[in-house]
Backbone bond lengths (Angstrom), bond angles and torsions (degrees), N, CA, C in turn:
res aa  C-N    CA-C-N  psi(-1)  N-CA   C-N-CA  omega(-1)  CA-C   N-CA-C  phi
1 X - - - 1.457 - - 1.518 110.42 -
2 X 1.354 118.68 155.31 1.747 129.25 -165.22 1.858 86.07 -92.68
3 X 1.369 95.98 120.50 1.893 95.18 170.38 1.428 88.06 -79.96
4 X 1.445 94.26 155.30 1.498 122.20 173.99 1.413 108.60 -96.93
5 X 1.457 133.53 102.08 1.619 139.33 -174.53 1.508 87.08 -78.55
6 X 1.612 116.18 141.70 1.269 119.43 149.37 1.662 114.17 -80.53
7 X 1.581 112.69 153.73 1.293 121.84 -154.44 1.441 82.29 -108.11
8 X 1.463 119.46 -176.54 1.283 108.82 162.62 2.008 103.27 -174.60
9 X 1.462 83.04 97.38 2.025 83.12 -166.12 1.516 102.72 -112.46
10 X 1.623 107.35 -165.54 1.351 110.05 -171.22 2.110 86.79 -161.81
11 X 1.643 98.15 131.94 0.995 100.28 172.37 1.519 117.24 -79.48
12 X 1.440 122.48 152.67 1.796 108.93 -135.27 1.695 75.42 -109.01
13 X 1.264 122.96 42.53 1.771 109.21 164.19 1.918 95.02 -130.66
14 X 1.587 104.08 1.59 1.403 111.61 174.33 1.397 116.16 -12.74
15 X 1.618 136.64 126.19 1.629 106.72 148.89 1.811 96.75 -141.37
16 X 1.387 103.84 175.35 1.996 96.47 162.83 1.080 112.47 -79.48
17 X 1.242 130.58 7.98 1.521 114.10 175.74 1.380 130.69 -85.32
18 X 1.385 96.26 134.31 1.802 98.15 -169.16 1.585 117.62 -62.18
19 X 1.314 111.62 162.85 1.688 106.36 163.37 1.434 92.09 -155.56
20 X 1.724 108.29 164.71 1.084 123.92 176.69 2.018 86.51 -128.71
21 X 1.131 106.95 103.90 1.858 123.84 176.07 0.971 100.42 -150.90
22 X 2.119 115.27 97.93 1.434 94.28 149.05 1.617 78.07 -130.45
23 X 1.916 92.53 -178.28 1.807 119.15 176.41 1.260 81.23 -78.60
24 X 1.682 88.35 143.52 1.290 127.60 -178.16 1.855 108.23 -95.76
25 X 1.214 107.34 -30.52 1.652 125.83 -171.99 1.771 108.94 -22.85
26 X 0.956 130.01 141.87 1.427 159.60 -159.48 1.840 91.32 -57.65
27 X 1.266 114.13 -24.05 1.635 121.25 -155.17 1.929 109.91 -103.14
28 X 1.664 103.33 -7.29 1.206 114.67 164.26 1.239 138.42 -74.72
29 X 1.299 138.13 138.57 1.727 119.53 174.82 1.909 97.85 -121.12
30 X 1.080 101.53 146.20 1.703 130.65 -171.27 1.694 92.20 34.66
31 X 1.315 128.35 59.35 1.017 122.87 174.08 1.662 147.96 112.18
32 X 1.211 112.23 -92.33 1.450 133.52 140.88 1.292 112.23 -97.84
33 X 0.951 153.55 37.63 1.521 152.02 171.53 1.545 118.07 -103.38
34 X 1.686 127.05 102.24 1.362 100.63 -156.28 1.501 93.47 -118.43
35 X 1.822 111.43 122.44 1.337 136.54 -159.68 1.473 98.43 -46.27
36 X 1.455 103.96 133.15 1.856 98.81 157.90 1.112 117.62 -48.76
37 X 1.583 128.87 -178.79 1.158 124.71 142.67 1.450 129.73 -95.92
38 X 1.203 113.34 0.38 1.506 127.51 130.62 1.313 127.37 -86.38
39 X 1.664 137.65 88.56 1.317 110.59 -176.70 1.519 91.55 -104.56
40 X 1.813 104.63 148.80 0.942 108.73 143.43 1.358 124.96 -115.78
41 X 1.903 123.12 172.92 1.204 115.74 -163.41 1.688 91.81 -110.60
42 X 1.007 138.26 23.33 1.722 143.01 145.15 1.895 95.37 -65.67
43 X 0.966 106.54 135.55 1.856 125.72 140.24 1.493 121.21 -14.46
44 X 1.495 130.92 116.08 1.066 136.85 -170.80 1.992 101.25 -52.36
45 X 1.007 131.87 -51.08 1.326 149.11 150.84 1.537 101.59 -4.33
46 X 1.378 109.31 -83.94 1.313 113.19 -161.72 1.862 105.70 -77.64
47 X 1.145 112.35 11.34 1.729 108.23 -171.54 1.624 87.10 -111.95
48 X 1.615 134.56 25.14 1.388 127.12 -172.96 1.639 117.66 18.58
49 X 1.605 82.14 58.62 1.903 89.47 164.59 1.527 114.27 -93.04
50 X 0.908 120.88 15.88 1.843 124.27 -172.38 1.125 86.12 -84.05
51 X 1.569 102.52 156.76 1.369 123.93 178.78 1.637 95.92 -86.23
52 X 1.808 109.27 150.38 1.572 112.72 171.12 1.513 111.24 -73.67
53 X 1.762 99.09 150.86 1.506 101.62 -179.27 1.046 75.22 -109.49
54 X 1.998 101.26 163.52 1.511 125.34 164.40 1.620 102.02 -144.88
55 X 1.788 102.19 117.90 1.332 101.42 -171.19 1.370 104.91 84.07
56 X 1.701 111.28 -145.86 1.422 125.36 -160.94 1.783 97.33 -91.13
57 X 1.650 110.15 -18.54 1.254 109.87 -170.22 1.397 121.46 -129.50
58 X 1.567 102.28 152.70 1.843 106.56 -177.12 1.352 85.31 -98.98
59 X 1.795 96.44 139.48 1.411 93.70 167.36 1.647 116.77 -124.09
60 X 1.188 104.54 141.89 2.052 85.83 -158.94 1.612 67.23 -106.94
61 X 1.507 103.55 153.23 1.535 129.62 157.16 1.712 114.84 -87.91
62 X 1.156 119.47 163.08 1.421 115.87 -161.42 1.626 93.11 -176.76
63 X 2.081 101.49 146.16 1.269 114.57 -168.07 1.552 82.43 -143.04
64 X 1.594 103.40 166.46 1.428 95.54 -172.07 1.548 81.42 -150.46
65 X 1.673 103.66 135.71 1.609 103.30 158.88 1.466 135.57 -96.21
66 X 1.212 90.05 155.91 1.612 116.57 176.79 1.913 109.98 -15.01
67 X 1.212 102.61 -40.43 1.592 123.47 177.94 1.831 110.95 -31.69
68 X 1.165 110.98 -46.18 1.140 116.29 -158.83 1.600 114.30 -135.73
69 X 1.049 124.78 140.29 1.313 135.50 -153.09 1.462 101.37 -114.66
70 X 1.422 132.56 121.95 1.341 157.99 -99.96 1.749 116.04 -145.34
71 X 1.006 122.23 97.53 1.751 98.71 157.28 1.369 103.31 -118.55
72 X 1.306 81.96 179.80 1.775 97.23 178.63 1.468 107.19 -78.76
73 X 1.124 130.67 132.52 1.714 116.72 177.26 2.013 96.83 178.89
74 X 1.281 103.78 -132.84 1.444 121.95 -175.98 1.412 141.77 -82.58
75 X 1.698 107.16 4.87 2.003 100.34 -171.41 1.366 111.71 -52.73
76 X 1.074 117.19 -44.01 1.528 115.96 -155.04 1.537 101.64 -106.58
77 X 1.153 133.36 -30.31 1.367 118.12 159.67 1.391 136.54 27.14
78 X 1.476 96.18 -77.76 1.593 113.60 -165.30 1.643 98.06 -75.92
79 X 1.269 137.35 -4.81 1.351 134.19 -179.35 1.094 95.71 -107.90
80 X 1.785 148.78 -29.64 1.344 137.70 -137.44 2.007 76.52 -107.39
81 X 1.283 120.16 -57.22 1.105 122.14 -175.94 1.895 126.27 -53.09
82 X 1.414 94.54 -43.00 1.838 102.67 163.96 1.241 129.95 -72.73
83 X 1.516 104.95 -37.94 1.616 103.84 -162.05 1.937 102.96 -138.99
84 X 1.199 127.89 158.53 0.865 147.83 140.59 1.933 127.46 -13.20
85 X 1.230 106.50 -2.54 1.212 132.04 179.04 1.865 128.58 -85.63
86 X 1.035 121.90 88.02 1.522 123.56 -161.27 1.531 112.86 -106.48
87 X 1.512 125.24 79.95 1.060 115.88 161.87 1.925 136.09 -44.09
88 X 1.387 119.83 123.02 1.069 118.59 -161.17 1.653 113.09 -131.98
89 X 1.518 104.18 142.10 1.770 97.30 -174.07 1.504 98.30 -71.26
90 X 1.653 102.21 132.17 1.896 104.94 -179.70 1.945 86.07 -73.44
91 X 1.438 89.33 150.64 1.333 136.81 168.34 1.458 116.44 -101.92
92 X 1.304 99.96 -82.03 1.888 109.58 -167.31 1.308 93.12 -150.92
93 X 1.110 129.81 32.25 1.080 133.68 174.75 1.707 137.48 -78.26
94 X 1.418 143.78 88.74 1.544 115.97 -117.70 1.545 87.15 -99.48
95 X 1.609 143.21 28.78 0.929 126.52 -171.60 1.884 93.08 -139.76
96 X 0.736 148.81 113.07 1.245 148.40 -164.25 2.353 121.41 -168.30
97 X 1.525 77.23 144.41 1.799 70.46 179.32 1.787 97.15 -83.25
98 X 1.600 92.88 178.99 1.728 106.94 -167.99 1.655 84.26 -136.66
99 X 1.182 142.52 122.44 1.743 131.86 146.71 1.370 111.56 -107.49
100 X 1.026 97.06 121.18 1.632 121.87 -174.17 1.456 109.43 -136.21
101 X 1.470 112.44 146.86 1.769 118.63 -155.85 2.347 86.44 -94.48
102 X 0.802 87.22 66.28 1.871 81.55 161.45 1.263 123.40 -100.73
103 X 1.666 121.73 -177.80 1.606 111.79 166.29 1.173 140.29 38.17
104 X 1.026 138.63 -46.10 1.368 132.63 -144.07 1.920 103.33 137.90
105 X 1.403 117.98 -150.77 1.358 131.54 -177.43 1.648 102.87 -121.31
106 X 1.562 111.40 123.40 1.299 108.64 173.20 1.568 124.82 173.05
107 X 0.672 123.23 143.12 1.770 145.72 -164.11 1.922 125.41 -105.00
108 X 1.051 102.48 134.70 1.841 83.49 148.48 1.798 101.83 -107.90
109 X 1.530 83.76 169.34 1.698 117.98 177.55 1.741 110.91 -74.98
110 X 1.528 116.66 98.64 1.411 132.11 -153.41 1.044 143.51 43.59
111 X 1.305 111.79 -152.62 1.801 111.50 163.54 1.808 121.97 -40.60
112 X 0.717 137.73 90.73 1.512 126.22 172.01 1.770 124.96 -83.14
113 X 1.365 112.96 -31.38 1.496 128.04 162.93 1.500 102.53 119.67
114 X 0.958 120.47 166.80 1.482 116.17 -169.59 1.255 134.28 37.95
115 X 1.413 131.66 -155.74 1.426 123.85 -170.03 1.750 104.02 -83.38
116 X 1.431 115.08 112.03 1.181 128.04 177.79 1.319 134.48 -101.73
117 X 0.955 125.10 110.62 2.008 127.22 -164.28 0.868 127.95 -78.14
118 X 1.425 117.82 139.82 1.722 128.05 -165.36 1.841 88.81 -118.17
119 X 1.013 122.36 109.52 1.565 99.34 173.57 1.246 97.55 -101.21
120 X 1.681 124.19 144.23 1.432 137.86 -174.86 1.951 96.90 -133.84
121 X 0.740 130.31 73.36 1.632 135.16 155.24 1.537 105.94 -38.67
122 X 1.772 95.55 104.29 1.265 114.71 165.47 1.342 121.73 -32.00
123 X 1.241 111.28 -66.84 1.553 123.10 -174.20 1.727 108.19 -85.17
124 X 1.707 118.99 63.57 1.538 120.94 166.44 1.433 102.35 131.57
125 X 1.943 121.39 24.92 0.973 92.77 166.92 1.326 97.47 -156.68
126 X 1.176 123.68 45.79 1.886 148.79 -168.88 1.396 88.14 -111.63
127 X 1.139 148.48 92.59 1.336 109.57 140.34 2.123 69.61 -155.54
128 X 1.887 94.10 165.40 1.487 132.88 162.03 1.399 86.02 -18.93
129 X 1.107 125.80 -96.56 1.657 117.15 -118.46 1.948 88.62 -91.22
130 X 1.315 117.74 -7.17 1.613 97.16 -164.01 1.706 94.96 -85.53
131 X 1.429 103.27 -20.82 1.556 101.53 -178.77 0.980 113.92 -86.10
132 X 1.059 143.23 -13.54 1.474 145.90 125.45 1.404 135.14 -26.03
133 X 1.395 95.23 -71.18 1.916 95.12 154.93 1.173 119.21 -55.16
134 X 1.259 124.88 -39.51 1.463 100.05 -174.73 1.656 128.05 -88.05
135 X 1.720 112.04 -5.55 0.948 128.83 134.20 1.192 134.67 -18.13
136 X 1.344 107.40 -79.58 1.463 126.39 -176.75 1.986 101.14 -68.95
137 X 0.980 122.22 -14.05 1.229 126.39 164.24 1.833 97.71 -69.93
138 X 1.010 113.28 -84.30 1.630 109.04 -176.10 1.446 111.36 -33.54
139 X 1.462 109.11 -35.60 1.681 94.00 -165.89 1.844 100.97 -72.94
140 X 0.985 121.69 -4.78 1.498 125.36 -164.68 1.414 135.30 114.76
141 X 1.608 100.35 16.12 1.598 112.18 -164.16 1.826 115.29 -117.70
142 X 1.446 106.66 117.15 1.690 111.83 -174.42 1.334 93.63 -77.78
143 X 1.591 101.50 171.43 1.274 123.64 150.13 1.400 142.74 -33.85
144 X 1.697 132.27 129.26 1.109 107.84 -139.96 1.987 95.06 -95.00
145 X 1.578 118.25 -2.88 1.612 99.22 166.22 0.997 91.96 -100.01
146 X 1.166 152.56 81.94 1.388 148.10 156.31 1.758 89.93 -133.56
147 X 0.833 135.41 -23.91 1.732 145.41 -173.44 1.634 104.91 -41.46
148 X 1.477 104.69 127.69 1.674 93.95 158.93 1.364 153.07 -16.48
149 X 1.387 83.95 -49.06 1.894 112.27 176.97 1.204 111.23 -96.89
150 X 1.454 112.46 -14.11 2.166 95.51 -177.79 1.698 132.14 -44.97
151 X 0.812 101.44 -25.18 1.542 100.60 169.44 1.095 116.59 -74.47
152 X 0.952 153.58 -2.41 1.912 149.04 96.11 1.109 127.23 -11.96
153 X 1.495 114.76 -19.26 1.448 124.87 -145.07 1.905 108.82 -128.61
154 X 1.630 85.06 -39.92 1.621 78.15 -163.33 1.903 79.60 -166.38
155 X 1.402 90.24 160.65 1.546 120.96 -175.75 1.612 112.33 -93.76
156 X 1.923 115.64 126.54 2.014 83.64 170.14 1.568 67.59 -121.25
157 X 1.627 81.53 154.19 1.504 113.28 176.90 1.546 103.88 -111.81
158 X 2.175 102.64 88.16 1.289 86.30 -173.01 1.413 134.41 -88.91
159 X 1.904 106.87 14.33 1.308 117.30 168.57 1.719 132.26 -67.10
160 X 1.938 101.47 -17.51 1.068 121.18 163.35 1.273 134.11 -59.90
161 X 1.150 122.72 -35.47 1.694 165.38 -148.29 1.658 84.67 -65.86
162 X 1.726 119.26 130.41 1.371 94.80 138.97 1.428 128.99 -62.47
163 X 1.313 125.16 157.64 1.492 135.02 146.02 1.333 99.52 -29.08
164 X 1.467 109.37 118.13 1.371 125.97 153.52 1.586 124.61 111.21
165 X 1.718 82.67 -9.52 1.630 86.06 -165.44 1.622 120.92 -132.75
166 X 1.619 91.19 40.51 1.415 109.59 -167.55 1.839 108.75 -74.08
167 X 1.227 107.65 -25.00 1.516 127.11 171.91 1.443 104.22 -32.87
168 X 1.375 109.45 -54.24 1.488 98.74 -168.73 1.494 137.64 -78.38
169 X 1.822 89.91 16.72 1.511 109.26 166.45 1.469 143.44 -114.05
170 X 2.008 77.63 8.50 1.482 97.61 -175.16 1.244 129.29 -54.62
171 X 1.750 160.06 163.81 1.069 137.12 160.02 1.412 103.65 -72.88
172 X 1.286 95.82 -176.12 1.734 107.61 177.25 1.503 100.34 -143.64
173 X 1.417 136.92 160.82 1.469 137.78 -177.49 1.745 85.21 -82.26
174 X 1.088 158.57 86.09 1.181 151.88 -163.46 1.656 107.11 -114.94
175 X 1.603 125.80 133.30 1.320 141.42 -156.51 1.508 94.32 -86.89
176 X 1.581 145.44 98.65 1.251 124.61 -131.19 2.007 80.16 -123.07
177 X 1.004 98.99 -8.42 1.771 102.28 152.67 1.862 93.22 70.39
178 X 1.099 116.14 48.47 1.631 115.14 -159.34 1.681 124.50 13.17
179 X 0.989 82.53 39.60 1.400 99.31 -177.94 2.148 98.14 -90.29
180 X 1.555 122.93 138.10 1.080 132.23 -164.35 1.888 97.91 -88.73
181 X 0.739 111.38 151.00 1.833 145.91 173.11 1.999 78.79 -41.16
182 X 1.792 130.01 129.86 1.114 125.60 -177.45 1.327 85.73 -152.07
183 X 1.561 103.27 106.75 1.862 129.00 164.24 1.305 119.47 -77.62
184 X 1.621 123.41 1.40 1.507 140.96 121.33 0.698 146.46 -39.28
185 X 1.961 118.84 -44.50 1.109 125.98 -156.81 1.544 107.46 -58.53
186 X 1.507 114.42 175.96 1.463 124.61 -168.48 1.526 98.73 -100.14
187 X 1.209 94.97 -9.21 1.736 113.92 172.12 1.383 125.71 -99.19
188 X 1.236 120.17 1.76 1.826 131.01 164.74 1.561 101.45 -85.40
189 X 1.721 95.56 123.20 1.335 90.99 149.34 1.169 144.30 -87.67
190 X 1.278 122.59 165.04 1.975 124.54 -168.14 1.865 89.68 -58.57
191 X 1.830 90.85 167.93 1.858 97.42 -179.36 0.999 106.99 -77.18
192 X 1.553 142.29 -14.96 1.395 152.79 -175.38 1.658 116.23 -71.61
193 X 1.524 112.32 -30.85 1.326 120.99 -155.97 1.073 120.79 -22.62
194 X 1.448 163.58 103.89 1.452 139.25 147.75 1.961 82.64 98.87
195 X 1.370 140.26 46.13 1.648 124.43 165.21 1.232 67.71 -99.82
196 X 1.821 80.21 149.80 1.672 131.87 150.26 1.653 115.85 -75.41
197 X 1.771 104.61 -33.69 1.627 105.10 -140.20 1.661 85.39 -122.36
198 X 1.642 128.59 7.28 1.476 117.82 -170.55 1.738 115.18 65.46
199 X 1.030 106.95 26.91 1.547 113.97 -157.94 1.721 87.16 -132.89
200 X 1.401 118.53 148.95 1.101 143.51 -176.20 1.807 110.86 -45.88
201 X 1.064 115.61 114.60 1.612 111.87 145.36 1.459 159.32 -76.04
202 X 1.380 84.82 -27.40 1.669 106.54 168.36 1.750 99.87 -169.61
203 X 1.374 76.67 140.67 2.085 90.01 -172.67 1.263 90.56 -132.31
204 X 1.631 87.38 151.13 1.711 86.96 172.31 1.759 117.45 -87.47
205 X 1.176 140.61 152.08 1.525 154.84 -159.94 1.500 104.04 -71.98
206 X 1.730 106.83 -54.47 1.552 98.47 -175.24 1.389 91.65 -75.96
207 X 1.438 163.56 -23.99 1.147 131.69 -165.85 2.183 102.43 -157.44
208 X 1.346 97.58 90.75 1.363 90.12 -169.50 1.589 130.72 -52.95
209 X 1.556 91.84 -7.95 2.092 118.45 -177.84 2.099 102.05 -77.15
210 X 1.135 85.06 -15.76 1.310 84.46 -169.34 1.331 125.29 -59.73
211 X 1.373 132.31 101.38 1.437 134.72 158.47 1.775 135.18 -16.35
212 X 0.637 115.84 84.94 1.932 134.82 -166.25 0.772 125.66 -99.96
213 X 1.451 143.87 93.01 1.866 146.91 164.96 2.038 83.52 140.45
214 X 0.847 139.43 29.69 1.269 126.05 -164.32 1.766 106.37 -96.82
215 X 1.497 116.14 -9.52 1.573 107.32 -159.37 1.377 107.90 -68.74
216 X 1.421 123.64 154.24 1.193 135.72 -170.86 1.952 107.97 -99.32
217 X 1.135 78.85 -34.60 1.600 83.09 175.32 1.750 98.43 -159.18
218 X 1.815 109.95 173.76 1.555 105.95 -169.36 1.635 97.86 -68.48
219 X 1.360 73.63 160.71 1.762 101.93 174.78 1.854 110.07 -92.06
220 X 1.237 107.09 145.31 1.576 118.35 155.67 1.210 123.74 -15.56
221 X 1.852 127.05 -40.76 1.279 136.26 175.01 1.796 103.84 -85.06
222 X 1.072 100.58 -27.55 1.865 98.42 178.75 1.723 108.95 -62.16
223 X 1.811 94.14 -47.27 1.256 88.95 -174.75 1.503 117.68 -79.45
224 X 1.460 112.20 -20.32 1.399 106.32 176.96 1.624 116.67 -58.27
225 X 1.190 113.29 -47.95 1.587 122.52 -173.31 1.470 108.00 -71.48
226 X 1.227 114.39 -15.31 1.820 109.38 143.30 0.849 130.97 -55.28
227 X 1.321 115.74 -72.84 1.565 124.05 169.86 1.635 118.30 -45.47
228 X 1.449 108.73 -25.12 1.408 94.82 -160.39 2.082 93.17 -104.59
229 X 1.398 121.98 -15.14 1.070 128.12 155.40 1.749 105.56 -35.03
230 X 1.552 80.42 -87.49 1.597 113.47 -164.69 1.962 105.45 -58.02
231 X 1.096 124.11 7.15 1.701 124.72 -158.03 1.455 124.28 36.62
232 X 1.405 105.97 32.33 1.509 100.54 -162.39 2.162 98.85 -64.32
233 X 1.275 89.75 144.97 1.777 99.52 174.84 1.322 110.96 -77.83
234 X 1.508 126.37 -21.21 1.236 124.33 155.42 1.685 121.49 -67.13
């Protein structure tokens, strides 16, 4: 059998700085989230969208376009080093991600089958933490106020909301892996998200001053709910 080497690059416009950039287009759900063409309204979890493990490790396959200019160095790192997760150059592999600079910033919600798209927009959507989020979108992971329990957690102010785009505050029945409410995550959005009026969208409850969408890269709870998704023994 052909071993599968993990690859391990870094897009060369890399930085830690956060952004909140995704397409807004009519064809999005809560944002960057780009609908199957099967959706169902059950939990990415229970629709066996996880990627297959073999052995101690899942290995997702991955193609990268022409778009963006490449070294060998750090993207995937922080997943190959935490969790059980092994990005790998696809071969012949018929289930694999594609990152290509289109649209805006955006993902679907796990495994989908075949060649599956990460779009990363050169110009506002290169940086640490957005490739991350949208990552953790492929591996099977929503938004973190979109969570079952957020209203425990945090406030949406849906009078703030533009017109049209209240969706992206919907809950979801989401598998929250006992994992706690994380105002870190690489998956919270900023308090601004989607205002009409410059006025708050979602605040957090214990402290409405509180700063939100700020992570630079995932948090401890991102990576835990990998591992504990995926069973990694690490």
């Amino acid at each position: 059998t052909t071993r599968m080497t993990p690859v391990i690059l870094v897009l060369f416009l890399l930085s830690m700085t956060p952004i909140f950039s995704v397409s807004l287009t009519k064809f999005l759900i809560h944002g960057d989230i780009m609908p199957s063409l099967m959706r169902n309204a059950d939990p990415c979890t229970a629709r066996g969208c996880k990627w297959r493990k073999k052995g101690r490790y899942v290995y997702v396959p991955f193609t990268i376009a022409s778009d963006f200019i490449f070294q060998q160095m750090l993207l995937f790192t922080s997943f190959h080093r935490s969790t059980c997760i092994r990005f790998v150059w696809r071969r012949k592999q018929v289930d694999y991600l594609h990152f290509f600079s289109g649209t805006g910033c955006w993902s679907y919600i796990g495994r989908q089958g075949k060649q599956q798209k990460i779009s990363l927009q050169k110009n506002g959507c290169v940086y640490t933490s957005t490739v991350q989020h949208e990552v953790l979108h492929a591996l099977g992971f929503h938004h973190e106020q979109v969570r079952s329990d957020r209203d425990s957690y945090v406030k949406i102010h849906f009078g703030n909301i533009r017109p049209g785009l209240e969706s992206n505050f919907r809950k979801v029945q989401t598998n929250n892996l006992g994992t706690p409410y994380d105002f870190n995550s690489v998956m919270q959005y900023p308090n601004y998200a989607f205002s009409k009026n410059g006025l708050p969208t979602i605040t957090a409850r214990c402290n409405p001053n509180l700063p939100l969408g700020c992570a630079k890269q995932i948090s401890r709870n991102d990576i835990a709910r990998v591992n504990r998704l995926y069973k990694c023994s690490k």
